[in-house]
C-alpha positions as CSV (number, residue, x, y, z in Angstrom):
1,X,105.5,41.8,38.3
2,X,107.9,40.4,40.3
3,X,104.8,38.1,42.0
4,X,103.7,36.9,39.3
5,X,106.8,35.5,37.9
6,X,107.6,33.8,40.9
7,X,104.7,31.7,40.6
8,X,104.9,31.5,36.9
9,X,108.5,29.6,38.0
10,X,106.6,27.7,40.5
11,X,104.4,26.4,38.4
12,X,106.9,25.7,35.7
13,X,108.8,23.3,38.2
14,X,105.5,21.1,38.9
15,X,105.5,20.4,35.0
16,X,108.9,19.3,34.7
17,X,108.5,15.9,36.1
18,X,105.3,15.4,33.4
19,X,106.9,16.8,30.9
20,X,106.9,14.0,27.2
21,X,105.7,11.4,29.2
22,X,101.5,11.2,28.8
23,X,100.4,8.4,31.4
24,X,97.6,6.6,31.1
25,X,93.8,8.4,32.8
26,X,91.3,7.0,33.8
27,X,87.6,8.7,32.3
28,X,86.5,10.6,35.2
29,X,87.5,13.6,36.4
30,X,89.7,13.4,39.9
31,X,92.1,16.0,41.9
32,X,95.3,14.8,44.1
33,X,98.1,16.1,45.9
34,X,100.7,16.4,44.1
35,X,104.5,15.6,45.4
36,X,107.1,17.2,44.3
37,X,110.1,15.4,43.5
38,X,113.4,16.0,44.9
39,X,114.5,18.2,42.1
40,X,111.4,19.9,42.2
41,X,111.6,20.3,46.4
42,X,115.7,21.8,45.5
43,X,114.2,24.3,42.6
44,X,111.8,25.7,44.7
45,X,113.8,26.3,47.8
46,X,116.1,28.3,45.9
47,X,112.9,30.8,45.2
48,X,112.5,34.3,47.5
49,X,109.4,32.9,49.1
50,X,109.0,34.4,52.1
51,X,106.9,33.2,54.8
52,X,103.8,31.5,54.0
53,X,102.7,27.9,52.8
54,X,102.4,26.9,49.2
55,X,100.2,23.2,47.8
56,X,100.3,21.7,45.1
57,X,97.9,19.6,43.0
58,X,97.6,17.5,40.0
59,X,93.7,17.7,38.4
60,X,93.0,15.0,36.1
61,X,90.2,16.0,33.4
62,X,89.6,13.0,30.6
63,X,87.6,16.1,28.8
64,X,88.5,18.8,26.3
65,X,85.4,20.0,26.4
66,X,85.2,21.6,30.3
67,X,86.9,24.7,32.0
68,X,88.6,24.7,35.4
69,X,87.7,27.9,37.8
70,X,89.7,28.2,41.4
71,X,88.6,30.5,44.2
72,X,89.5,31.4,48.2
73,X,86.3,32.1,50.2
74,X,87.0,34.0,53.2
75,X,84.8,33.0,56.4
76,X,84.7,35.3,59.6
77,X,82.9,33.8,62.7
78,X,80.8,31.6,60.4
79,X,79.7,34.1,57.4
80,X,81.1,34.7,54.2
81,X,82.7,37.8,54.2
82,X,84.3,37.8,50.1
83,X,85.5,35.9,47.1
84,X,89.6,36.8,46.9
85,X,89.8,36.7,43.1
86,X,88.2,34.0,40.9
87,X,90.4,32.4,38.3
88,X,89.8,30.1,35.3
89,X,91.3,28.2,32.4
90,X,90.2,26.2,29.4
91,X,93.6,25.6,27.2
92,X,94.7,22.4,28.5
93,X,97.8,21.2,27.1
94,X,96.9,17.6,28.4
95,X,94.5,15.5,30.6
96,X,96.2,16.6,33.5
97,X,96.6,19.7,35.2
98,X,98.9,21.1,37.6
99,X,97.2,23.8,40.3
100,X,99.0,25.3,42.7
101,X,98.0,27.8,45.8
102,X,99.7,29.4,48.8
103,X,100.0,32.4,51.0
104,X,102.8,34.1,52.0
105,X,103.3,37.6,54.0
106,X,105.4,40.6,53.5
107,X,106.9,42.3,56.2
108,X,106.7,46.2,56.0
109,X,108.2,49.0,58.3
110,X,104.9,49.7,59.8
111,X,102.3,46.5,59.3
112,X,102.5,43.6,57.0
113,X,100.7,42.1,54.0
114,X,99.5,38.9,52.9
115,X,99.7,37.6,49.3
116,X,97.4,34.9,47.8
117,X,98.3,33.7,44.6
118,X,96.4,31.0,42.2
119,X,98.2,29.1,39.5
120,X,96.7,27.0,36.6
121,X,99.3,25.2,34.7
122,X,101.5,28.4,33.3
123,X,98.7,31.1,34.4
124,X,98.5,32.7,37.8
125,X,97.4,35.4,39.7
126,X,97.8,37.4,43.1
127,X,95.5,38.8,45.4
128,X,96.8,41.0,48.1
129,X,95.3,41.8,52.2
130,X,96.0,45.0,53.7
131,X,93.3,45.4,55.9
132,X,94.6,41.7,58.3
133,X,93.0,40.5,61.0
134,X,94.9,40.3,64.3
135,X,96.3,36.4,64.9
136,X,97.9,34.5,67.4
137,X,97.2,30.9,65.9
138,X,97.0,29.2,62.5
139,X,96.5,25.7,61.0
140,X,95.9,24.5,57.1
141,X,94.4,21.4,56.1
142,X,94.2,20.2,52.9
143,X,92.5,16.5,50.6
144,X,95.3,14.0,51.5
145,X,93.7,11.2,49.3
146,X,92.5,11.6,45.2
147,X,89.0,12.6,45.4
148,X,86.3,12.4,42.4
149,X,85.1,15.5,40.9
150,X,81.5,16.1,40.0
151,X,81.2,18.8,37.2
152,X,79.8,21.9,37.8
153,X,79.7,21.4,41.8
154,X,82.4,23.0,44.1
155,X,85.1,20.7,45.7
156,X,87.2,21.9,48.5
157,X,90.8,21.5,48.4
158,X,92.3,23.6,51.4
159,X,91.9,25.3,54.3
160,X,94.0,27.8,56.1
161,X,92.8,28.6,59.9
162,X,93.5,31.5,61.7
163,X,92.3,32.8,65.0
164,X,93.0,35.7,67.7
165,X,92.0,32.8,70.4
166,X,93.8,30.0,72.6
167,X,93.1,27.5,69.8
168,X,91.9,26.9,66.9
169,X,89.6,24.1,65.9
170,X,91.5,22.2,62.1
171,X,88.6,19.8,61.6
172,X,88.9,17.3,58.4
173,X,87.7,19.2,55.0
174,X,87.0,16.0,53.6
175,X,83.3,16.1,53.7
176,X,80.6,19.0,54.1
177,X,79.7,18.3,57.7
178,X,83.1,19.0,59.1
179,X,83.8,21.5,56.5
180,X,80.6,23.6,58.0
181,X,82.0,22.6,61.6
182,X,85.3,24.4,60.4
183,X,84.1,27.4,59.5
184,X,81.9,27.6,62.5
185,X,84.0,27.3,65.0
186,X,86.6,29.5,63.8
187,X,87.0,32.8,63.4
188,X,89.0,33.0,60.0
189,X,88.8,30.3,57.5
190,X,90.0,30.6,54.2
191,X,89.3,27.9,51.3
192,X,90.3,27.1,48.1
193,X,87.7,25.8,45.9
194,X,88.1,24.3,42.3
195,X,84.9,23.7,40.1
196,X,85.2,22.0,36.9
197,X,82.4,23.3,34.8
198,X,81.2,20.9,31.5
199,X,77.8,22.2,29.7
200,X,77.2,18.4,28.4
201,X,78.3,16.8,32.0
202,X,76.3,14.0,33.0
203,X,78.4,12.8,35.7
């Protein structure tokens, strides 16, 4: 599908900057945003994305032995409603990965759709949403710092915000406080959530 290969390409750009050059890690496991050069920034505007918001990030996993699944959780007025599509890998070229995750909408003749698409390294996937909520504001929030990751626990990368009200309330992710504050006081959150799962972890 024409989706699918248009984040396959995406992806493909984030590893060109990594590509025969292994850097030095350190032994624990951490996620960061990752920039894209201005090469990478060039290559990907020239892509048919339409309107929507795509992040990138760069995992670090000093491990072999260990399996990376991603996941949007969809919130309405505080309660999970669904999983969009879960999504894992375990053939790691290197220590460090490249994730990548967006939204973008398609405008039809008589309504509209939103796409949700995944991406592990070279792998992806797409999730489509028919069936939208009606919206007059959005925000997105996402880690702006590299954050340890404990195995086998959820870690929150991003947020995207979206409410039918005057405002809407983009609270920090950072930490599970706020994060609960988020989804409470909004009507429609959506998160991305990576969990690094290791059946020998002791961190």
């Amino acid at each position: 599908m024409k989706k699918t290969l248009l984040l396959s390409i995406i992806l493909l750009i984030t590893s060109l900057s990594s590509c025969g050059v292994q850097q030095n890690v350190n032994s624990y496991t951490t996620v960061k945003p990752y920039n894209l050069s201005e090469k990478e920034t060039a290559l990907l505007q020239l892509l048919p994305l339409q309107q929507g918001h795509v992040s990138f990030y760069e995992v670090t996993i000093p491990h072999k032995q260990a399996e990376i699944f991603t996941n949007i959780e969809y919130y309405q007025n505080g309660e999970k409603v669904k999983d969009m599509g879960g999504f894992s890998s375990s053939d790691f070229k290197d220590k460090k990965i490249r994730l990548a995750v967006g939204q973008q909408m398609f405008q039809h003749t008589n309504n509209e759709t939103w796409q949700w698409f995944m991406g592990i390294d070279d792998s992806s996937m797409t999730v489509s949403e028919n069936s939208l909520p009606n919206i007059n504001g959005s925000a997105f929030e996402e880690i702006s710092s590299p954050k340890k990751i404990k195995y086998n626990k959820r870690t929150v990368l991003a947020a995207w915000i979206k409410t039918n009200k005057n405002h809407t309330s983009a609270l920090s992710i950072e930490d599970e406080s706020s994060r609960q504050r988020l989804i409470q006081e909004n009507e429609h959150v959506y998160l991305f959530i990576i969990e690094i799962k290791r059946e020998d972890a002791s961190q």
